[in-house]
C-alpha positions in Angstrom: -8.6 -26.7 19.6 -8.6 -27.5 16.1 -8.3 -25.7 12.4 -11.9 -26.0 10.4 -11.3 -25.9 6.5 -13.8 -23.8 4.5 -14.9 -27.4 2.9 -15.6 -28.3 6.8 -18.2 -25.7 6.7 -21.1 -25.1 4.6 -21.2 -21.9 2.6 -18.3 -19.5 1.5 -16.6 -17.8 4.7 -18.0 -14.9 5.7 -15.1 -11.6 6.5 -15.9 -8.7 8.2 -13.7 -6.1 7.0 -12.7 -3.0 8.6 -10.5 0.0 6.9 -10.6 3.8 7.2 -10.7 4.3 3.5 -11.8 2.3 0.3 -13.0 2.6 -3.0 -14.3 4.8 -4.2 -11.5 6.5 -2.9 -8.0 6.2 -4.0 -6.0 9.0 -2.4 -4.8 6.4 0.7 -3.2 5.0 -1.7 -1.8 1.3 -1.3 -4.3 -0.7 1.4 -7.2 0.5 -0.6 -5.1 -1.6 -3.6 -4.2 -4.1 -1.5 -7.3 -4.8 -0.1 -9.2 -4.5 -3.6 -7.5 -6.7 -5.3 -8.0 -9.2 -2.2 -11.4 -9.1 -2.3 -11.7 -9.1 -6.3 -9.6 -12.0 -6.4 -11.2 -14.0 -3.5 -14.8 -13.5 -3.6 -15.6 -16.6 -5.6 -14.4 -18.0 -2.1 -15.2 -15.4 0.6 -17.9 -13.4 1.5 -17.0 -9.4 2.4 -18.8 -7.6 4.6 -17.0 -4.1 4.3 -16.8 -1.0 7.0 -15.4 2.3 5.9 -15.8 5.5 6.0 -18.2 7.9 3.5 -15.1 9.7 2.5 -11.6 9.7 1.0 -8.5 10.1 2.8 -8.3 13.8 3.7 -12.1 14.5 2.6 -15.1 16.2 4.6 -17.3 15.5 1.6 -19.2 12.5 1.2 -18.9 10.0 -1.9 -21.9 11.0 -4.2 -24.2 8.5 -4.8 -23.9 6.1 -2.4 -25.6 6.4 0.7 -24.2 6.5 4.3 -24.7 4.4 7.5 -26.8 1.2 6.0 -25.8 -1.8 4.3 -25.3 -2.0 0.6 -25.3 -5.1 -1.4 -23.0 -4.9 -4.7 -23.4 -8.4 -6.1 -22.3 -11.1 -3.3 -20.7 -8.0 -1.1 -21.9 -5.8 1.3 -20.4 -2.2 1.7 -21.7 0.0 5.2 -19.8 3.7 4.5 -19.5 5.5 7.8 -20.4 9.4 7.9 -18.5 11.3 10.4 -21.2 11.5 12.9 -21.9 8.3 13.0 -17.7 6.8 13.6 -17.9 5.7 17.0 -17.5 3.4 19.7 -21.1 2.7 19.5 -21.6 1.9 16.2 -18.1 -0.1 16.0 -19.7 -2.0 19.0 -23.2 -2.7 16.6 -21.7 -3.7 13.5 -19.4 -6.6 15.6 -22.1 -7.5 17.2 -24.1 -8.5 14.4 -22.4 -11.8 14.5 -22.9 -13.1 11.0 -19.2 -13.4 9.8 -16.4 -16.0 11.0 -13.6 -13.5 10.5 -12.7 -9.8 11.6 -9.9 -8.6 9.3 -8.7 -5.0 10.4 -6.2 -3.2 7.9 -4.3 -1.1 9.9 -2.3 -1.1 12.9 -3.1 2.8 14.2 -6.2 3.2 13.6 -8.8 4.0 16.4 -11.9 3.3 15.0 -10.7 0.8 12.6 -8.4 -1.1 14.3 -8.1 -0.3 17.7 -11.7 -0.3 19.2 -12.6 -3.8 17.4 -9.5 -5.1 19.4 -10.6 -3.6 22.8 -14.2 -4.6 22.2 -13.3 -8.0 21.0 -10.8 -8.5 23.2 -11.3 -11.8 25.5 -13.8 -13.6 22.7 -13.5 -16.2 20.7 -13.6 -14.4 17.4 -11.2 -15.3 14.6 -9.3 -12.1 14.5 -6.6 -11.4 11.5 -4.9 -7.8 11.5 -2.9 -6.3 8.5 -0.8 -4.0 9.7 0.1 -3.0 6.1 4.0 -2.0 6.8 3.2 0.4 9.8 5.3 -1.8 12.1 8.5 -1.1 9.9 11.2 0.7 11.4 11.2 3.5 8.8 7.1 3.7 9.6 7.5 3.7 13.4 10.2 7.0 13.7 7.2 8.9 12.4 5.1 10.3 15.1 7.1 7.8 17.5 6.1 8.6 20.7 2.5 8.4 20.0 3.1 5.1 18.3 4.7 3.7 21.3 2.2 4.9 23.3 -0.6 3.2 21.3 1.3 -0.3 20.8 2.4 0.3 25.0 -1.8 0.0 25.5 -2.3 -3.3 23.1 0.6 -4.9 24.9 -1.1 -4.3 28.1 -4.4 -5.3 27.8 -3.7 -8.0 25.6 -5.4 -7.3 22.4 -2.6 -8.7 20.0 -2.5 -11.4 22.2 -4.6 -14.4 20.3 -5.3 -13.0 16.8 -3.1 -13.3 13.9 -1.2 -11.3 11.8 -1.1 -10.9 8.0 2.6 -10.3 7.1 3.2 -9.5 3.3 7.0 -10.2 3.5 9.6 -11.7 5.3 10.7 -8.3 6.5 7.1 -7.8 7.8 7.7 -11.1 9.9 10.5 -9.7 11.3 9.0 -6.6 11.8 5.8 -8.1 13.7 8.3 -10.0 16.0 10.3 -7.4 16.6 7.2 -5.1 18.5 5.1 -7.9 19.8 7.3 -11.1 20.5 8.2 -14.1 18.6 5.4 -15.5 20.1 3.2 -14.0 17.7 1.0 -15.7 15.4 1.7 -14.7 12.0 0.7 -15.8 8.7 2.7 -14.7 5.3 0.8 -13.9 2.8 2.2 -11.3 0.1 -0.3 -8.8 -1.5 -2.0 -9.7 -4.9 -1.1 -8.0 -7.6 -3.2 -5.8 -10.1 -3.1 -7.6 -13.7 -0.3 -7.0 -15.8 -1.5 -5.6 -19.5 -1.5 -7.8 -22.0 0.9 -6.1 -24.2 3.7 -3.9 -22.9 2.1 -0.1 -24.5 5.1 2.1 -22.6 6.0 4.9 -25.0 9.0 4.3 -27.8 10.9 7.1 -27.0 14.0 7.9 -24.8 16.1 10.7 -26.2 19.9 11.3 -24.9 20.0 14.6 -22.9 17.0 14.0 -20.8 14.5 11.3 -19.0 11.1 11.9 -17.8 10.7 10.8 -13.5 7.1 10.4 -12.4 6.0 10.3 -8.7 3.2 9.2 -7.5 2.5 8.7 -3.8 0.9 10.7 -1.1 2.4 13.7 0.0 4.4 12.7 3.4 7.4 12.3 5.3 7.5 8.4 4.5 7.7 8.8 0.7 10.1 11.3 1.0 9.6 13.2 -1.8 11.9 16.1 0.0 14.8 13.7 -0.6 14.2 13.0 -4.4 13.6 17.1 -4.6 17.1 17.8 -3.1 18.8 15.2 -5.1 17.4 16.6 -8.6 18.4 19.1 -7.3 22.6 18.3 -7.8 21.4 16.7 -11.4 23.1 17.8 -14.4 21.2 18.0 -17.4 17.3 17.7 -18.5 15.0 16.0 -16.1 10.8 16.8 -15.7 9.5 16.0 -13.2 6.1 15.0 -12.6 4.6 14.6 -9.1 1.0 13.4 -8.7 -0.3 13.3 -4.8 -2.7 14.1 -1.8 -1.0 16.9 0.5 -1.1 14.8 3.6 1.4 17.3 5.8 1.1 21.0 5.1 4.4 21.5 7.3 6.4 18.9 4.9 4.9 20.4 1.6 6.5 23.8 2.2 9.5 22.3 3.3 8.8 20.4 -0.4 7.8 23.7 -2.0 11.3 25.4 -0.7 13.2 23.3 -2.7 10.7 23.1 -5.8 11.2 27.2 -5.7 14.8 27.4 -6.0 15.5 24.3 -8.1 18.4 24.8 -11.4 16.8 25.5 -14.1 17.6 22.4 -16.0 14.9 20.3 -14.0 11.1 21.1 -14.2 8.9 20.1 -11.8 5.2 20.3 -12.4 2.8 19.7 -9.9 -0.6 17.2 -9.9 -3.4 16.5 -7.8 -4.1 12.5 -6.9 -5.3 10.4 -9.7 -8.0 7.8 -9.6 -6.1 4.2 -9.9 -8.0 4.1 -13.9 -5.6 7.1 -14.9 -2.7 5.4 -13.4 -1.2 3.2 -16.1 -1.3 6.0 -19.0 0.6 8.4 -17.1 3.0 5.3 -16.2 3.4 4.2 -19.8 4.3 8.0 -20.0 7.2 8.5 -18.2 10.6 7.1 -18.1 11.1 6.0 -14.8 9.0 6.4 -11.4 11.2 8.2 -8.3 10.3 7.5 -4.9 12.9 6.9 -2.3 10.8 5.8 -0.1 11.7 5.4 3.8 9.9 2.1 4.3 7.1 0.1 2.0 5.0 -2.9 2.9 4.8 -3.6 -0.7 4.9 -0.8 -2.9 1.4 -1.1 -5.4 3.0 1.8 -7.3 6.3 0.1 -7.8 4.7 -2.4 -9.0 2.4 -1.2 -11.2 5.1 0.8 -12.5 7.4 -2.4 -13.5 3.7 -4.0 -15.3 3.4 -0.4 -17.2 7.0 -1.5 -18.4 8.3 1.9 -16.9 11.8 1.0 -15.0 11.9 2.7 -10.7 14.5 4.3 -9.0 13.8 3.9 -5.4 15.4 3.2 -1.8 16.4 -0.2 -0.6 13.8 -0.1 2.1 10.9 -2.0 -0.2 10.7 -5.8 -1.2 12.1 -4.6 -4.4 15.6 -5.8 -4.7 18.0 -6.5 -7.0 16.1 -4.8 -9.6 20.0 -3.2 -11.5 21.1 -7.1 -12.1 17.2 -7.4 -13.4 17.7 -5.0 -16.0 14.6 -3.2 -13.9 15.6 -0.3 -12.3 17.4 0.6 -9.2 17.1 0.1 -5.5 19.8 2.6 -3.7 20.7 3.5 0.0 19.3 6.2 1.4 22.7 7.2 2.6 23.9 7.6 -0.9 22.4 10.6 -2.0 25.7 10.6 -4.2 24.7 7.7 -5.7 20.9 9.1 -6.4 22.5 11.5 -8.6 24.6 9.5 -10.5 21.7 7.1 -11.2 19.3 9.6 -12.4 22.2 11.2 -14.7 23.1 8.1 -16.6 19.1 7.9 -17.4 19.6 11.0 -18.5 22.5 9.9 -21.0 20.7 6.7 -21.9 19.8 6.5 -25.5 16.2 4.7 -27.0 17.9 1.3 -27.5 19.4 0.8 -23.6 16.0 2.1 -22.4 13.6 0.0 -24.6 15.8 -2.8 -23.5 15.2 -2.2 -19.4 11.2 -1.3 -20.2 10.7 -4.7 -21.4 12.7 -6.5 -18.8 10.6 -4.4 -16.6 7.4 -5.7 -18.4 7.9 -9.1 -19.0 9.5 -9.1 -14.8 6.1 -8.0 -14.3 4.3 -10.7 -15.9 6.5 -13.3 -14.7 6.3 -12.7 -10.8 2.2 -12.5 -11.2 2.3 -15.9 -12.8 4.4 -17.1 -10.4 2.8 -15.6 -7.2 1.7 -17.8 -4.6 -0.4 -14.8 -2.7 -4.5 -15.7 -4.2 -3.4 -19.4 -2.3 -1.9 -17.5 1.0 -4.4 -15.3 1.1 -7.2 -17.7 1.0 -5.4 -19.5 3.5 -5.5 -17.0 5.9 -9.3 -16.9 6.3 -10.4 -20.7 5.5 -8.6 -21.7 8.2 -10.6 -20.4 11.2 -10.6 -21.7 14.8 -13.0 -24.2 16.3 -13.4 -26.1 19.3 -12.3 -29.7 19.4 
């Protein structure tokens, strides 16, 4: 066996692309970003084929203005958006059958449709297979719904449908993470997530008055993001906080548990309430706010934490993220989850931080933001990871 190079080959190569949600939509949040800014900044080298579904995450209605089950062309891209009747095995079955890609790239690791059946039906062929699996394989992802996971990754393991296709990691704690539930064996190729552009001038708002700070959350409404934690902490703050949390209900069960503590919160902290934003609304309300909350369990990447730190608007956020180090950056702060102690005390010298201190850590924040994207190696990875397809010697 040997690698092929895309200049082996004549053409651009050709990726079929599976994910349960994507643009239009927005309210799944991060892969949609991740996988948008792939394709935007690949497609002068790659040509996407793209399967999805006709709605967004947690919709029965179809995107208007788009039509369902047939191939549309959008420049050198193809789009085919799924309605609910016809997601299944049959049609999965079809659309890999067709042939006319080099590469099947599946952006999940849990999903049926998406992920699961192209595995079981390409299972044994010589397709170039290269699975995402988007953070889902981090510790803090798999105590969610565990015994179902295990039972899902029990059935790959045993019929062998990790067994020759490789893995995109986006970190080396995703490496580690891949090893960890299929081997060391595993074939895995790093290659971080692009990043959106950073704006070309750092527009965050010039004011920061002692007494109070402004927190913005924006994430999808789940265990994983743990928005119950950052509720109970503001909870124990002393002095002015508003809160602003902007996200798709994804658990009913965890929103009331949410709602509880939103109910009975001191008076000093006010909470308002948003539905999901299209990704174009997200900057403004970043340049908005003082700092973004989100003590997240476990992130692949974090888009928002990113886009945060490019709006010039600092984060307070777990430890369990790629984003370290960020209080000897000037950028924000990355805290143990066991410290809800230390949560507090955080979020109340924001609080006591005058214009000056904070102007200071929004354009640390900023210009971090512009140096990582100049430095980022992840349009090269990422190209690597399709060009470089199997072919018999």
């Amino acid at each position: 066996m040997r690698i092929l190079m895309k200049e082996d080959r004549v053409g651009k190569t050709r990726v079929l692309v599976f994910i349960d949600w994507y643009l239009p939509g927005y309210k799944a949040g991060g892969p949609i970003r991740s996988l948008a800014n792939l394709i935007e900044s690949l497609k002068e080298d790659l040509k996407f084929s793209l399967v999805t579904r006709d709605t967004d995450y947690l919709e029965t209605s179809p995107y208007p203005d788009l039509e369902s089950n047939k191939w549309i062309e959008q420049g050198d891209e193809s789009f085919h958006y799924l309605s609910s009747g016809d997601l299944n095995y049959s049609t999965v079955k079809n659309l890999l059958l067709r042939g006319d890609y080099e590469v099947v790239y599946l952006n999940s690791m849990f999903s049926y449709f998406f992920s699961f059946l192209p595995l079981w039906i390409l299972n044994g062929s010589a397709t170039d297979i290269v699975l995402a699996p988007r953070g889902m394989l981090a510790k803090g992802a798999l105590s969610i719904k565990p015994l179902k996971k295990r039972v899902y990754l029990y059935v790959c393991k045993l019929f062998g449908l990790v067994a020759n296709i490789r893995f995109q990691a986006t970190s080396e704690q995703e490496v580690h993470d891949i090893k960890a539930v299929f081997g060391s064996e595993s074939q895995i190729m790093l290659a971080p997530n692009i990043p959106a552009a950073v704006p070309e001038t750092n527009n965050h708002l010039d004011t920061k008055a002692v007494g109070s700070v402004k927190l913005i959350s924006v994430a999808r409404i789940a265990p994983e993001k743990n928005l119950l934690y950052a509720l109970n902490v503001l909870s124990k703050v002393k002095g002015k906080v508003h809160f602003d949390i902007y996200g798709v209900v994804y658990s009913e069960e965890y929103w009331n548990s949410c709602k509880e503590v939103i109910d009975t919160i001191p008076e000093n902290i006010t909470v308002v309430v948003h539905d999901g934003v299209p990704h174009t609304e997200l900057f403004e309300l970043l340049q908005e706010s003082h700092y973004l909350l989100m003590p997240s369990r476990s992130e692949n990447f974090g888009h928002i934490i990113w886009e945060s730190l490019a709006c010039g608007c600092p984060v307070i956020i777990s430890d369990q993220t790629p984003w370290l180090n960020l209080e000897e950056k000037n950028i924000g702060f990355d805290i143990s989850l066991k410290s809800e102690a230390k949560f507090v005390a955080t979020i109340e010298s924001c609080i006591d931080m005058g214009r000056e201190e904070y102007t200071l850590k929004s354009d640390s924040a900023y210009n971090f933001a512009k140096t990582y994207a100049a430095n980022s190696k992840s349009i090269q990875l990422s190209r690597e990871l399709f060009t470089q397809i199997r072919g018999n010697s």
